[in-house]
N, CA, C and O atoms as a GROMACS GRO file, in nm:
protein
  276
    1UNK      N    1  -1.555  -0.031  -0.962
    1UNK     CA    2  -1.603   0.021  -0.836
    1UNK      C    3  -1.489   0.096  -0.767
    1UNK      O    4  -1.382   0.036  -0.761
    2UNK      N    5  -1.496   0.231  -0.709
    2UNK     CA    6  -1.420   0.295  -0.695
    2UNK      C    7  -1.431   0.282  -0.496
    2UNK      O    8  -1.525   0.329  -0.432
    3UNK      N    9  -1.335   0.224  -0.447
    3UNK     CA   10  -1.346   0.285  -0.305
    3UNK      C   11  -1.324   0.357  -0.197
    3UNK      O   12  -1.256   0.287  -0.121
    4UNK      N   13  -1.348   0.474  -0.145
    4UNK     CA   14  -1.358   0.541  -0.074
    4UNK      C   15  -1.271   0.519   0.052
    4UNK      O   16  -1.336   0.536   0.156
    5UNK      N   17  -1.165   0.491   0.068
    5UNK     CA   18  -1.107   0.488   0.188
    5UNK      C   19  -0.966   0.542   0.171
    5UNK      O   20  -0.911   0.543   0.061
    6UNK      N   21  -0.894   0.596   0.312
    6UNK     CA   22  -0.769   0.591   0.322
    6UNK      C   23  -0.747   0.704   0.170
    6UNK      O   24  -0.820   0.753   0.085
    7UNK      N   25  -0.593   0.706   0.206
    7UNK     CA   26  -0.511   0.812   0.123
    7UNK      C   27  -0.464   0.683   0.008
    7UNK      O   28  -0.459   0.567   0.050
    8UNK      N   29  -0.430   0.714  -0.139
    8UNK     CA   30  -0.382   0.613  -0.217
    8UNK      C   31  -0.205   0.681  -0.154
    8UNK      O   32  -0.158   0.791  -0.123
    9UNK      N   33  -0.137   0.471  -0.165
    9UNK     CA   34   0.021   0.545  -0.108
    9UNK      C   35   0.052   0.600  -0.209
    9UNK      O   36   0.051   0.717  -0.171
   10UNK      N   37   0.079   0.602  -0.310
   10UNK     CA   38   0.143   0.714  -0.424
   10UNK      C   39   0.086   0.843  -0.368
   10UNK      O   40   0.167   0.936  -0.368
   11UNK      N   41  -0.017   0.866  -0.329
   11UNK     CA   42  -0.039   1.014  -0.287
   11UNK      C   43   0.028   1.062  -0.138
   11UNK      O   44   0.049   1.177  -0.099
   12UNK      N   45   0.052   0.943  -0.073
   12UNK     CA   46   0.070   0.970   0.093
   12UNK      C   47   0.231   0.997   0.011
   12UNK      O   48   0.282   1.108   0.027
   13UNK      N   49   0.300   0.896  -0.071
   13UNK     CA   50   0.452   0.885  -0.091
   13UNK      C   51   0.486   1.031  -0.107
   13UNK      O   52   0.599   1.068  -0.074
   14UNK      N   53   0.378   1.140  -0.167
   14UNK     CA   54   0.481   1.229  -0.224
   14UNK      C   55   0.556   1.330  -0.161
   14UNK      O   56   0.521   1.342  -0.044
   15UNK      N   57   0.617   1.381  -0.183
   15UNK     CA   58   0.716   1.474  -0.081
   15UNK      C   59   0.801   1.435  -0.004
   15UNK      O   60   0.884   1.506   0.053
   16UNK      N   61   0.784   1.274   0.009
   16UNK     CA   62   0.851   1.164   0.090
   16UNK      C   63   0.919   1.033  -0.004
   16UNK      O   64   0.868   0.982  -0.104
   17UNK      N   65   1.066   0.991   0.070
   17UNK     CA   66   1.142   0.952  -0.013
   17UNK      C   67   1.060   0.784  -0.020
   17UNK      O   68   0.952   0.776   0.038
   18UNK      N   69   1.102   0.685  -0.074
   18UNK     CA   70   1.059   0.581  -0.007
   18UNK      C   71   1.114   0.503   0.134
   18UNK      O   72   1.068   0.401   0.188
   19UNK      N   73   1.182   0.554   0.158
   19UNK     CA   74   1.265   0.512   0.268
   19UNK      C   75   1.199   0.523   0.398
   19UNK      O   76   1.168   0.448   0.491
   20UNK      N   77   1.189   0.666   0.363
   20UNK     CA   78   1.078   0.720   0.449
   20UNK      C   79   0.930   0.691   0.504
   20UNK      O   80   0.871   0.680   0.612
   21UNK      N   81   0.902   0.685   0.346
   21UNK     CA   82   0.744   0.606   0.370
   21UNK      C   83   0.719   0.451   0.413
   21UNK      O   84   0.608   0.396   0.410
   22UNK      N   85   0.850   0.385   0.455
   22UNK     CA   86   0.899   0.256   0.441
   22UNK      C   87   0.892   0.222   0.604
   22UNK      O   88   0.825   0.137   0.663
   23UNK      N   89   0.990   0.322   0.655
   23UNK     CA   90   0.970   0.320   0.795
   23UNK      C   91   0.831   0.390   0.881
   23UNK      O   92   0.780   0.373   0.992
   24UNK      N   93   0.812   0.448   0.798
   24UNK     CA   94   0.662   0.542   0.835
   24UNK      C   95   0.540   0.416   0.828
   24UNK      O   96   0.440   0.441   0.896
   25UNK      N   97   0.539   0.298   0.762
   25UNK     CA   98   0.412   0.200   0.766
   25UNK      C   99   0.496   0.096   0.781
   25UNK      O  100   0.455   0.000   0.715
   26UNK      N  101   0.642   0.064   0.867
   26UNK     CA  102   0.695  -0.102   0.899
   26UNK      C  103   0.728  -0.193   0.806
   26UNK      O  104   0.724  -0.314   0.829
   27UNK      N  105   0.771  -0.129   0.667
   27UNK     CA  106   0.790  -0.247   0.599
   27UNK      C  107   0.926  -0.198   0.488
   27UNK      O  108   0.971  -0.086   0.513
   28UNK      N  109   0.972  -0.249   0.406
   28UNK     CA  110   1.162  -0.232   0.385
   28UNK      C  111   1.050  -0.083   0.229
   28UNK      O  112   0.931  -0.064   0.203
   29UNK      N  113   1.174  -0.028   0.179
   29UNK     CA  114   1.158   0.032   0.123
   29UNK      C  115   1.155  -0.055  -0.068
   29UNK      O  116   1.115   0.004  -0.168
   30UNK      N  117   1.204  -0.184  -0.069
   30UNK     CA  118   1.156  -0.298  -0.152
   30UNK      C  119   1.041  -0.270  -0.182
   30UNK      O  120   1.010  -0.247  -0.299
   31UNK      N  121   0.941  -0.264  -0.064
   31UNK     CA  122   0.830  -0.336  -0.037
   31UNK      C  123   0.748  -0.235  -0.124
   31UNK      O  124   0.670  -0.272  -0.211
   32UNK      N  125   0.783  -0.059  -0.080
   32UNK     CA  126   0.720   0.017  -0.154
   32UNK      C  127   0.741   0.055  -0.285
   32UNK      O  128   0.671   0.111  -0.370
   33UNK      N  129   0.862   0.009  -0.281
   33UNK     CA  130   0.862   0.039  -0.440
   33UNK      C  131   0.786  -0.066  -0.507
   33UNK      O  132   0.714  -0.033  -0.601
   34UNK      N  133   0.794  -0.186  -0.471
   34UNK     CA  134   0.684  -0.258  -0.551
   34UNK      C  135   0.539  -0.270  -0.531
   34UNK      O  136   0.474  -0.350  -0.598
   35UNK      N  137   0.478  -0.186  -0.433
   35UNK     CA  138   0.371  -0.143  -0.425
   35UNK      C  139   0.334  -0.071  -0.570
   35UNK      O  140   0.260  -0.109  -0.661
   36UNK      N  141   0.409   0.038  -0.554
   36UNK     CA  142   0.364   0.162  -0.632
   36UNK      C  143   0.387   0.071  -0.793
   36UNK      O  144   0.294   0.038  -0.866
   37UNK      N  145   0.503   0.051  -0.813
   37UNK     CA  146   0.540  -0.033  -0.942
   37UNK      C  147   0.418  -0.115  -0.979
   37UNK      O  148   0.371  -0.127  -1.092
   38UNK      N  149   0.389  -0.153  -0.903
   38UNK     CA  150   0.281  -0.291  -0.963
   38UNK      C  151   0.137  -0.204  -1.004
   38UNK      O  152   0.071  -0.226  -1.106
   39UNK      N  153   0.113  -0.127  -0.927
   39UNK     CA  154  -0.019  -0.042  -0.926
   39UNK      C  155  -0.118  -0.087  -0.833
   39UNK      O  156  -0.232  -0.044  -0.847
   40UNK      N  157  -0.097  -0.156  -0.753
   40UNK     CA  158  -0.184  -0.225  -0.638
   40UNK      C  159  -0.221  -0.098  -0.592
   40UNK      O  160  -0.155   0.004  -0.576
   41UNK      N  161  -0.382  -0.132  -0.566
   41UNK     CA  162  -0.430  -0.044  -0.500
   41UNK      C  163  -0.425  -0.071  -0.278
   41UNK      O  164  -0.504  -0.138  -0.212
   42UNK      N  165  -0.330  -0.006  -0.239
   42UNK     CA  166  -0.272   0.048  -0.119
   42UNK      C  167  -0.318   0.183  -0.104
   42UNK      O  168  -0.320   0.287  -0.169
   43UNK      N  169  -0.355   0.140   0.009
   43UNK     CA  170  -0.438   0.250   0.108
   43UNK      C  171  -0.357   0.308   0.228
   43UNK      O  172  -0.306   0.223   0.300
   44UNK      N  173  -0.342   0.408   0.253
   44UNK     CA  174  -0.279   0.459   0.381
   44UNK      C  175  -0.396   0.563   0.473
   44UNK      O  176  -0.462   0.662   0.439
   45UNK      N  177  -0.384   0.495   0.589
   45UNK     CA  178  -0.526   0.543   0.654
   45UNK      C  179  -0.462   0.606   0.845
   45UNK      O  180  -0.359   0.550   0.882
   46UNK      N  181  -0.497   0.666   0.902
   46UNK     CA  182  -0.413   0.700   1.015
   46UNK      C  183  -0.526   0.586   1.140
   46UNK      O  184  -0.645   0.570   1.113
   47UNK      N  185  -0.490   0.549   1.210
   47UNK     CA  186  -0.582   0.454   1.316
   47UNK      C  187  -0.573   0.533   1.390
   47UNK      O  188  -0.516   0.641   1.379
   48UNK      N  189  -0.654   0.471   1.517
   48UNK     CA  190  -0.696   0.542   1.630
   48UNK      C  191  -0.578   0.615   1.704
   48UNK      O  192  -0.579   0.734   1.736
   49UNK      N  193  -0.505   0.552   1.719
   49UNK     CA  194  -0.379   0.628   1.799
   49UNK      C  195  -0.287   0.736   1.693
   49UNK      O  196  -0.177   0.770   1.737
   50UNK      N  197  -0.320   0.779   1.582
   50UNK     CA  198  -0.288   0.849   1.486
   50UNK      C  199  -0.144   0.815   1.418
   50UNK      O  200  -0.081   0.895   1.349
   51UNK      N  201  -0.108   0.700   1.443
   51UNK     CA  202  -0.008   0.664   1.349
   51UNK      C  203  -0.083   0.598   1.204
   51UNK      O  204  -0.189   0.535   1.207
   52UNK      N  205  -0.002   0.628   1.075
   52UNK     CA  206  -0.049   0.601   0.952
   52UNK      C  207  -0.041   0.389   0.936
   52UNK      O  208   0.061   0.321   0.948
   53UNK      N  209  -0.171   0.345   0.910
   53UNK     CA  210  -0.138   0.241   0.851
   53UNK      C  211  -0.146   0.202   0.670
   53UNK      O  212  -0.220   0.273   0.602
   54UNK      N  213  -0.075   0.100   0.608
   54UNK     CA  214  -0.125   0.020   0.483
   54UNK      C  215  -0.240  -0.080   0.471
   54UNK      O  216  -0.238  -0.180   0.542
   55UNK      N  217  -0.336  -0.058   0.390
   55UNK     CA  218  -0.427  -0.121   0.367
   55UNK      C  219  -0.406  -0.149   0.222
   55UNK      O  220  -0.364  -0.056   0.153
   56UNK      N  221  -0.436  -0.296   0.153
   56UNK     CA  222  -0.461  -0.292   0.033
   56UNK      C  223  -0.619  -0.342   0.014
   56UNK      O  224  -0.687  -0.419   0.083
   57UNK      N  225  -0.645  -0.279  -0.088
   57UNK     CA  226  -0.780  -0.298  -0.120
   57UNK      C  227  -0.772  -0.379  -0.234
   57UNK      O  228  -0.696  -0.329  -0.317
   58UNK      N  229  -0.822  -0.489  -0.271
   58UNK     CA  230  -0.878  -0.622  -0.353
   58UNK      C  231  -1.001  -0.687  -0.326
   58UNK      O  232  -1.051  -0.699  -0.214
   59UNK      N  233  -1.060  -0.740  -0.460
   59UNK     CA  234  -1.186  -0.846  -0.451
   59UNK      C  235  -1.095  -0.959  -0.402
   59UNK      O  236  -0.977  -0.988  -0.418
   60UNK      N  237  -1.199  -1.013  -0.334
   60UNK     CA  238  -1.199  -1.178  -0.249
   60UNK      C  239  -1.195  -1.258  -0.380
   60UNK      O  240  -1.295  -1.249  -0.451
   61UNK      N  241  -1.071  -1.352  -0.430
   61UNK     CA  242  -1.045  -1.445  -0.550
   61UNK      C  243  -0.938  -1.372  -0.631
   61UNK      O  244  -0.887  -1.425  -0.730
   62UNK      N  245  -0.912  -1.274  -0.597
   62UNK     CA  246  -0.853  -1.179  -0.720
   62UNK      C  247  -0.712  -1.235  -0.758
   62UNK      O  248  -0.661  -1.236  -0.869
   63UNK      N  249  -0.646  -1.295  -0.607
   63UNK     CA  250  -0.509  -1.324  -0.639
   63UNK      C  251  -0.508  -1.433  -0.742
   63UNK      O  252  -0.606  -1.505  -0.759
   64UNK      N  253  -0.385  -1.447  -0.817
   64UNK     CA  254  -0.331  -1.522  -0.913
   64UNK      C  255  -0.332  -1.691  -0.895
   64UNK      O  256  -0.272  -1.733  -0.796
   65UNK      N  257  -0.356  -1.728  -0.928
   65UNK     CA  258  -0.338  -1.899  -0.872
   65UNK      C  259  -0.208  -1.929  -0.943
   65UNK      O  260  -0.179  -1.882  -1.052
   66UNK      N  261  -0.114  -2.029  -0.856
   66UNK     CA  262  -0.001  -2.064  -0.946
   66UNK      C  263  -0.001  -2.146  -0.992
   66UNK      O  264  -0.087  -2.226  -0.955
   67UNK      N  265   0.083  -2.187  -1.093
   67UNK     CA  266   0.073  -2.271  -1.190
   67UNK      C  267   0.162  -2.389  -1.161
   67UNK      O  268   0.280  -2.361  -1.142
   68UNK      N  269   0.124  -2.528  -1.153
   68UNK     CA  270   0.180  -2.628  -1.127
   68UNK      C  271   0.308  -2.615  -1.244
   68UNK      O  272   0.310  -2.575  -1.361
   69UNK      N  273   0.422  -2.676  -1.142
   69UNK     CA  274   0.539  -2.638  -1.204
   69UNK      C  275   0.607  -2.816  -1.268
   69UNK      O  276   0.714  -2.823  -1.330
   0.00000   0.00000   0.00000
């Protein structure tokens, strides 16, 4: 199922360093590189006051359960 929202960040990232795109949605430039690395689907969408936010898009259950250690 393909969904329709927001810019994918690999597409918002380009032309822009990660550093950039780091301070541009509040979060360390770590954060985006392991966005993009992993392939999570992250959404960048502008809100009402026209600053850009991150959205990730996932099914409800999807995350990993951990494994008793």
């Amino acid at each position: 199922m393909t969904v329709q929202f927001g810019i994918p960040l690999s597409e918002f990232a380009k032309g822009r360093s990660q550093v950039e795109v780091a301070e541009i949605l509040g979060v360390t430039q770590g954060a985006i590189s392991q966005m993009i690395l992993s392939g999570r689907d992250v959404r960048v969408v502008h809100g009402s006051d026209g600053r850009p936010e991150g959205f990730e898009i996932r099914r409800i259950g999807s995350r990993r359960k951990k494994t008793a250690a």
